[in-house]
Steps between C-alpha positions, in 0.01 A plus 500: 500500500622206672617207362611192653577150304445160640756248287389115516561178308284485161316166488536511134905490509506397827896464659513552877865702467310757341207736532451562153117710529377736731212706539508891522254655768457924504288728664295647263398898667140571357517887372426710754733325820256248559558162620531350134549165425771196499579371140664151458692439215640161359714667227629174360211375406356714218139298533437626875298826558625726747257466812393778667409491871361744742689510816263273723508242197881533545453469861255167450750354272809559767278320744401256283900423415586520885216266593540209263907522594445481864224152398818378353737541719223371741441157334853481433609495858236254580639249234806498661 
């Protein structure tokens, strides 16, 4: 299974020399070598389920990320 961790500042000790959290994203193979799932993980923070998306939910959520960084980078250029 794959695993691949994304590190970032926590906004609950934040310090911008350090990227004290992270969240843990796997493939998650379905028995049978299907397609399976993609679990995220936030293993700091004992409260948070694990959330389990299908692969277009993953692929919604990607989008999702990509659009709303390419508004910002939009509105930023035209506040220059």
């Amino acid at each position: 299974m794959p695993v691949k961790i994304v590190p970032f500042e926590s906004r609950f000790l934040p310090n911008p020399n350090d990227k004290n959290d992270c969240i843990v994203i796997r493939n998650v193979r379905s028995f049978g070598g299907g397609t399976g799932n993609i679990e995220l993980a936030f293993p700091f923070h004992e409260d948070t389920p694990n959330f389990q998306l299908s692969l277009q939910e993953a692929m919604e959520l990607r989008n999702a990320i990509d659009e709303a960084y390419h508004i910002k980078l939009i509105e930023q250029k035209e506040n220059e």
